[in-house]
C-alpha positions in Angstrom: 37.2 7.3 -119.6 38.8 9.6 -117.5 38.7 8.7 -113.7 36.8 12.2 -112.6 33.8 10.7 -115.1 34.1 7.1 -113.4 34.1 8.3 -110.0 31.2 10.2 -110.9 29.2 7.4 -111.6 29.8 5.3 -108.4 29.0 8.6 -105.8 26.1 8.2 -103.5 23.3 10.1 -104.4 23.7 13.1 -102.0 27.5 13.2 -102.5 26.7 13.3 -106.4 24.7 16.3 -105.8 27.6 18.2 -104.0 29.8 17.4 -106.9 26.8 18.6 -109.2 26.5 21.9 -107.4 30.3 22.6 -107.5 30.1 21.8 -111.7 27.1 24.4 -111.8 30.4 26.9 -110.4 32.8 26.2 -113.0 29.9 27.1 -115.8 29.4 30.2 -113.9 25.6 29.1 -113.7 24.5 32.9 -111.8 23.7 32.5 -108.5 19.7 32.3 -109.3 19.9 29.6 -111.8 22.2 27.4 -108.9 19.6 28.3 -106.3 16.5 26.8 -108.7 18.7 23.5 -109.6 19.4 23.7 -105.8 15.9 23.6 -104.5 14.9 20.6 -106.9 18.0 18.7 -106.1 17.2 19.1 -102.0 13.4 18.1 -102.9 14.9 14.9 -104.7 17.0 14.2 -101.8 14.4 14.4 -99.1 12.4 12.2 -101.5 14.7 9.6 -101.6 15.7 9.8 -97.5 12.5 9.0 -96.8 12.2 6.0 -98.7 15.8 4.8 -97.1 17.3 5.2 -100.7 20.8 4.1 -100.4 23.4 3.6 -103.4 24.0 5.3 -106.9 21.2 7.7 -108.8 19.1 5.2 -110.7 16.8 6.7 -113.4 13.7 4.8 -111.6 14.2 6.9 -108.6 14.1 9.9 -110.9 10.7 8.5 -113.1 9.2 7.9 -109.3 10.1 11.2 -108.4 8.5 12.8 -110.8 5.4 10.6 -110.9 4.7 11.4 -106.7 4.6 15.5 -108.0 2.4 14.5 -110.6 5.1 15.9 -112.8 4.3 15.1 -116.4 7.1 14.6 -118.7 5.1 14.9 -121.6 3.1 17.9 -121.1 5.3 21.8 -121.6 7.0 22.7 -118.7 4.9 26.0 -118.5 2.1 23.6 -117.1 4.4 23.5 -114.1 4.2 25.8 -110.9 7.4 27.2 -108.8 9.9 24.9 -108.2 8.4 21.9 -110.7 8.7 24.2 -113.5 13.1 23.1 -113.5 12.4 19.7 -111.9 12.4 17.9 -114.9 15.2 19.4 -116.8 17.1 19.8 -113.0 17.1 15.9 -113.1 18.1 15.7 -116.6 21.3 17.3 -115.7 22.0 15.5 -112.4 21.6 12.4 -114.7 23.8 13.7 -117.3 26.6 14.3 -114.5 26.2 10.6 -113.0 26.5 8.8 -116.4 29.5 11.0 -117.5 31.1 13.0 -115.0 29.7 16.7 -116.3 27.2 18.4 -118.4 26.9 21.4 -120.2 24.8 24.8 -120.5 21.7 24.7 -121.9 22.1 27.3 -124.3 26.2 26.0 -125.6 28.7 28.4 -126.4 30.4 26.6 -129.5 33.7 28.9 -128.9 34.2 27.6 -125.7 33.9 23.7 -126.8 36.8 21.5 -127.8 38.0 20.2 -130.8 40.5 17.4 -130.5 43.9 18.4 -132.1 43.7 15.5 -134.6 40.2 16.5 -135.9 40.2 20.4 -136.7 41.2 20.1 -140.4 38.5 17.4 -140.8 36.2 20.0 -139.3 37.6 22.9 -141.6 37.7 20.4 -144.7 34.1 19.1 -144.2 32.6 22.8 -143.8 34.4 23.3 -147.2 33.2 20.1 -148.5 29.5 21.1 -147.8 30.3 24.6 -149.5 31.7 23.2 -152.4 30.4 19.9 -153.2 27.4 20.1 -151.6 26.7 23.4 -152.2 24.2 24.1 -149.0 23.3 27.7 -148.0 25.6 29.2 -145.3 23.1 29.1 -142.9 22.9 25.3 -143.0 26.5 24.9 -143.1 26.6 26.8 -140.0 24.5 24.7 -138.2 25.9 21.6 -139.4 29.4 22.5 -138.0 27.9 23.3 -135.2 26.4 20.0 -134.2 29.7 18.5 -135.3 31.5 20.5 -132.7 29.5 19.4 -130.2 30.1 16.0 -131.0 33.2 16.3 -131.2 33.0 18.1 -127.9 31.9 15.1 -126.8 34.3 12.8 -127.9 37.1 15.4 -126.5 35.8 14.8 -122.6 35.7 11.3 -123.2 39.4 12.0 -124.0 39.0 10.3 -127.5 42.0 12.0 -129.7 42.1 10.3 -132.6 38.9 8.8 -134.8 40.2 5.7 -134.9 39.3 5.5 -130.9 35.8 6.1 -131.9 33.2 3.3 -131.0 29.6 2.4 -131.9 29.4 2.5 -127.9 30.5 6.4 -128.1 28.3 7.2 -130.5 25.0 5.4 -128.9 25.9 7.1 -125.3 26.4 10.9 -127.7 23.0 10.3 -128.3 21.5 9.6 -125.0 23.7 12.5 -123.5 21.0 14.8 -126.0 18.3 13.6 -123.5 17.8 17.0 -122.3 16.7 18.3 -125.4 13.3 18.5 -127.6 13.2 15.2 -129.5 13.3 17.3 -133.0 17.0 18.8 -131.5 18.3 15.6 -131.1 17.2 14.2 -134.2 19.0 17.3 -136.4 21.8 16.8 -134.5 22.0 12.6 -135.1 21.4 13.8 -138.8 24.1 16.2 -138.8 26.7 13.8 -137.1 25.7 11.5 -139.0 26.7 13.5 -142.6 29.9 14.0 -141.0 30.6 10.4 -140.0 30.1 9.5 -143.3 32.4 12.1 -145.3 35.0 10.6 -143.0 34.1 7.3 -144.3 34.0 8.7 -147.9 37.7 10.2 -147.1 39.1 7.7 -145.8 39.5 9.1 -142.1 37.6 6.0 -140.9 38.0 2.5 -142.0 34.1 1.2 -141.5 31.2 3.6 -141.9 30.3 4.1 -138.3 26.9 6.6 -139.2 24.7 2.9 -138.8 25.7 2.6 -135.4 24.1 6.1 -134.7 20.8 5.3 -132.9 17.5 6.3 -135.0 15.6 9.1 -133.5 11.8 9.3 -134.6 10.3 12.3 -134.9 7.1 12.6 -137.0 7.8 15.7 -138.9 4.1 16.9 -139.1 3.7 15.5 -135.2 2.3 18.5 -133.8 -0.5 21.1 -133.5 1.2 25.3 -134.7 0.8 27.0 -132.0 -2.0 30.2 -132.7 -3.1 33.3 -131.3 -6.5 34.1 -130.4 -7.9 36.7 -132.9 -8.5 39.2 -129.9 -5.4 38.1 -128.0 -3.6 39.4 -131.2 -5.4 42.3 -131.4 -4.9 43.4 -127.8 -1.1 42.6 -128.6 -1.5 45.1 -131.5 -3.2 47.9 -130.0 -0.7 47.6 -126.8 2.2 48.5 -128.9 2.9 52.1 -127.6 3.5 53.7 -131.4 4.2 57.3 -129.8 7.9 55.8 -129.2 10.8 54.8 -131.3 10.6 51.4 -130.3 6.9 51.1 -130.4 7.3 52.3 -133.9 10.2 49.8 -134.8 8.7 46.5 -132.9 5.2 47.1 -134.5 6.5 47.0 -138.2 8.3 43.9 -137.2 5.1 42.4 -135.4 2.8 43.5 -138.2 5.4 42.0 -140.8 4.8 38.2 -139.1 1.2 38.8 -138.7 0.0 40.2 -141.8 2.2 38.6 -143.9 3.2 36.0 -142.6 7.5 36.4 -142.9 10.0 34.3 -140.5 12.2 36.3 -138.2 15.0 35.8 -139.3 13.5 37.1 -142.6 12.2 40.0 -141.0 16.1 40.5 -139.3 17.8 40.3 -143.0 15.3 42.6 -144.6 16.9 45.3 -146.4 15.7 48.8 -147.9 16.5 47.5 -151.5 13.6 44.8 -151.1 11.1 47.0 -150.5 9.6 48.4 -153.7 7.3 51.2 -152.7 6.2 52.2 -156.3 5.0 48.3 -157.1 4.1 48.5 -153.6 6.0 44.6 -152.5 8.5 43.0 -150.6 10.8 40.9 -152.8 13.6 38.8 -151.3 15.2 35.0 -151.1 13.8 33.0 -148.0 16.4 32.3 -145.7 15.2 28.7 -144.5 15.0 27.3 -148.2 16.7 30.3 -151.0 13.4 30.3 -152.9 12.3 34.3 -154.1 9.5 35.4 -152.4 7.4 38.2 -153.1 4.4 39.7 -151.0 2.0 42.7 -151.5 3.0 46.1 -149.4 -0.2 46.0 -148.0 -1.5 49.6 -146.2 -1.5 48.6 -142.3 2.2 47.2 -143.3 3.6 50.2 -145.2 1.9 52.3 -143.1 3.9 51.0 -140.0 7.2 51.1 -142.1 7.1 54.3 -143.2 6.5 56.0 -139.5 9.7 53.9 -138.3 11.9 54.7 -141.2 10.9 58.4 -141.4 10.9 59.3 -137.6 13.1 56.6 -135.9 15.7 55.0 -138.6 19.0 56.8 -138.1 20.8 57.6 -141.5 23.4 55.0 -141.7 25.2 52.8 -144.1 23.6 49.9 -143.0 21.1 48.4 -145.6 19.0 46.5 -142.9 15.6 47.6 -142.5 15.7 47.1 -138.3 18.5 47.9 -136.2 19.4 48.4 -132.5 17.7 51.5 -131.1 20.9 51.9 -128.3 24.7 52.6 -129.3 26.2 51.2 -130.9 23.4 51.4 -133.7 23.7 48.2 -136.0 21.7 45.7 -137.2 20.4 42.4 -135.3 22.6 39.7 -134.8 22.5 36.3 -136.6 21.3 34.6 -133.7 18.7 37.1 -132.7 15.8 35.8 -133.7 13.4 38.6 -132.1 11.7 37.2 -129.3 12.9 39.4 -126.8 10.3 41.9 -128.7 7.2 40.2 -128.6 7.9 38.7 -125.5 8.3 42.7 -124.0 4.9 43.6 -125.8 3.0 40.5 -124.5 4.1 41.6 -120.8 3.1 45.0 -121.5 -0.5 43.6 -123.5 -1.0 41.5 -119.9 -1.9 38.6 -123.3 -2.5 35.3 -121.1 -3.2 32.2 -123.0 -5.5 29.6 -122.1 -3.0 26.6 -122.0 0.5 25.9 -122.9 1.7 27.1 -126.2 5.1 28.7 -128.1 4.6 32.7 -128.2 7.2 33.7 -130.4 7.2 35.6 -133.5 6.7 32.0 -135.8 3.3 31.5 -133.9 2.0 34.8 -135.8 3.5 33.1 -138.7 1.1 30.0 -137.5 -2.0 32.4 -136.6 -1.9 33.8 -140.4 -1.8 30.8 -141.8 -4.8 29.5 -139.7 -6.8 32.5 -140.4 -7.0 31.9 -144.3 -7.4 28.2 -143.6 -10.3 28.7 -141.8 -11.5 31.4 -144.2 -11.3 28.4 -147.1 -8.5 30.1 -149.0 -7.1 26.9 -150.7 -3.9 25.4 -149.6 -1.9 26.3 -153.0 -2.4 29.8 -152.1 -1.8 29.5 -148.3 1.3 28.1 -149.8 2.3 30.6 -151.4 1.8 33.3 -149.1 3.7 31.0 -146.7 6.8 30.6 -149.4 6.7 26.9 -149.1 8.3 24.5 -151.5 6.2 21.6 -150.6 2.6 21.5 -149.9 3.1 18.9 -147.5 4.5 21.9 -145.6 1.4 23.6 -145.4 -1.1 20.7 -144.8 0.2 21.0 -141.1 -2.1 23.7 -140.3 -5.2 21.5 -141.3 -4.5 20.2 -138.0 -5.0 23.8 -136.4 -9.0 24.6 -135.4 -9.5 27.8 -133.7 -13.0 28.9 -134.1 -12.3 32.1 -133.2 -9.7 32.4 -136.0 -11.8 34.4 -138.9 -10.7 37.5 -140.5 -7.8 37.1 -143.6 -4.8 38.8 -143.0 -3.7 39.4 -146.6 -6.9 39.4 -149.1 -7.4 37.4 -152.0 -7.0 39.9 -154.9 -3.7 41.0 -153.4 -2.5 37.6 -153.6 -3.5 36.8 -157.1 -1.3 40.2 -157.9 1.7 38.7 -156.6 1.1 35.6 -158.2 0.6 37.3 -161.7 4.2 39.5 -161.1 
């Protein structure tokens, strides 16, 4: 370990914050962001002054902490006011930086993480492997070399060089350095690393298979509840979209494209004019997440909607996309966009408040459609595929999902049975 990292770990508490503060500088944190980790880390301070807390950061003083505030770990932030909303994730970084020196950005840039010299051309050689010999989709190749790189990231400011430096003891304290994130985050990324730590194994680039001494991470696939939308929360959402301008005309194609028929975002981002068939009146294309063809019924609210945004806002380009940018340069949505800064603008414009904690994004419409023809006893086969799931199991999540409210079907039976005949 590098002596910065071990110094780290034996500051006292408010000299550990200093150094914490300065680390926020070097990531360019803006000066808002530093201000909120600032007022948490003060709080903690005073906290632990008044108890005569001497020594080194101890993650009791942190659970105590958080216990006096009647800060919940378990609950969403959102149920959080002010300053509590970043105490919990504040403290996550502050412990990150006493176990290992530093911590990173919430939201990584992978282009500005480091690759050991040694290991690039296993990184280059496994993304072909996984291509090749494997032959997984490009999107999950991309994510799988991107969890690698973080890894190896890892391994890189632990100044680890070669893999045969690599130790079970590296690997268990990779894991733990995930703490920050959602428990399903950590458990792709243990999966990923662990695919990778075994090609090397398979190629001879380690001499024992070191994926058993990753840590298991539980997570209950089918754990939690799908987030859902009131039917007249989603209705106000709706009739709030201001179709009289170009963007109101773009963004409610794209809402009404999640909510009627229940497509993914990054669907709805890929879509291009050659999938629309407007004299069979259906969307045809190949799901992103899993490859399988999918096609829906055009219904008339949706074609409606895509009709006034090609023929009034669309520029003529050689793009294929269905959506793109509205400001110069005009292109289409990047990879990584996955269209939440649009309903997120429309909700704030709607005033739509929920009545507890819950995701917002353009999935939960996916979520609310579903629900609807649940509770409107369409069977599951159907909801399954309307949903484009391979596995039922997929869909018998939203029998978890009760919202009284939650009656009117999005897409109606007999246009359903249509696709299914095509």
């Amino acid at each position: 370990m590098s002596t910065h990292r071990s110094t780290a770990k034996e500051l006292p508490l408010d000299e550990l914050v200093f150094s914490a503060l300065s680390q926020l500088q070097v990531l360019q944190y803006n000066p808002r962001s530093i201000r909120r980790y600032q007022t948490v880390w003060r709080k903690f301070l005073s906290y632990a002054q008044q108890r005569n807390y001497k020594g080194k950061l101890r993650e009791q003083l942190i659970d105590d902490f958080l216990a006096h505030y009647n800060i919940e770990p378990r609950l969403p932030v959102q149920a959080n006011k002010g300053w509590k909303l970043h105490a919990e994730y504040g403290l996550s970084l502050l412990w990150s930086y006493a176990r290992y020196g530093y911590f990173e950005r919430g939201k990584l840039d992978v282009k500005r993480l480091n690759v050991p010299a040694a290991m690039r051309q296993s990184l280059q050689d496994y993304k072909t492997y996984c291509e090749e010999e494997r032959h997984l989709r490009p999107i999950t190749v991309e994510q799988h070399i991107r969890e690698v790189v973080v890894f190896l990231d890892f391994l890189s400011k632990r100044d680890i060089k070669r893999f045969s430096q690599i130790g079970p003891e590296d690997l268990s304290d990779f894991v733990y350095s995930l703490s920050r994130y959602r428990r399903k985050t950590v458990a792709i990324t243990v999966s990923d690393v662990r695919g990778y730590l075994q090609y090397l194994f398979y190629k001879g680039m380690l001499s024992r298979d070191l994926s058993d001494c990753l840590p298991g991470v539980y997570f209950p696939e089918k754990s939690s509840i799908p987030s859902v939308w009131d039917k007249e929360l989603l209705a106000i959402l709706l009739e709030k979209v201001d179709r009289r301008l170009p963007r109101g005309k773009r963004d409610y194609a794209i809402l009404l494209l999640a909510a009627r028929l229940g497509l993914r975002a990054t669907d709805i981002r890929n879509l291009t004019l050659d999938q629309i068939d407007w004299a069979a009146e259906t969307i045809s294309f190949n799901q992103s997440k899993s490859g399988i063809p999918m096609q829906l019924p055009l219904t008339d609210e949706v074609g409606k909607a895509l009709i006034e945004y090609l023929k009034h806002v669309r520029p003529n380009t050689h793009y294929r996309e269905v959506f793109l940018k509205l400001q110069p340069p005009i292109k289409p949505f990047s990879k990584t966009n996955h269209l939440y800064n649009i309903i997120r603008y429309w909700r704030s414009v709607a005033g739509v408040r929920f009545r507890s904690p819950q995701k917002k994004g353009l999935h939960s419409l996916r979520h609310t459609l579903a629900t609807q023809l649940l509770e409107d006893d369409v069977p599951f086969s159907l909801i399954a595929n309307i949903l484009g799931h391979s596995s039922m199991n997929s869909t018998m999540i939203y029998a978890k999902a009760s919202v009284e409210s939650l009656r009117e079907v999005a897409l109606s039976i007999p246009e359903v049975n249509n696709v299914n005949q095509a």
